[in-house]
C-alpha positions, 0 to 999 in steps of 0.5 A: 561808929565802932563800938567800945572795948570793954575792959575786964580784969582778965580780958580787953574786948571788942564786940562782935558786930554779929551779937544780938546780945551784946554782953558778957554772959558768966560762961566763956571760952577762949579760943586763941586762934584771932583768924579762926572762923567761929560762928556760935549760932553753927552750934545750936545754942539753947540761950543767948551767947556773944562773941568778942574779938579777946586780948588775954591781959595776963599773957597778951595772947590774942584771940576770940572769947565766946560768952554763953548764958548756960553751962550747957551751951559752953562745954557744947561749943568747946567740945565740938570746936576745932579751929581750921 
């Protein structure tokens, strides 16, 4: 059975199946780009982080969000991401 979207003041969210972790942790990116392939583990994180399939609430852009548990592991992912 499919998980529950999770609904935040900013996003509506469903849960990668992938996530070992399956919470929101306090650093996040957005990539708006829905059919982009983003694998978080591809960037070496140190912590935890978890992937969610992301409707933005403010512009209804769609996308993906990726959630780190360190600062560090955030602007590693976002500096070295670029969609195909």
């Amino acid at each position: 059975m499919p998980e529950q979207a999770i609904t935040t003041p900013i996003y509506k969210l469903y849960p990668s199946p992938r996530n070992r972790d399956r919470q929101l942790f306090a650093h996040e990116v957005f990539v708006p780009h829905m059919y982009a392939l983003v694998d978080p583990p591809s960037y070496d994180p140190q912590g935890r982080w978890s992937l969610f399939a992301a409707h933005r609430l403010a512009d209804g852009k769609n996308g993906q969000l990726v959630t780190f548990e360190l600062q560090a592991d955030a602007a590693r992912f976002e500096a070295r991401f670029t969609p195909d």
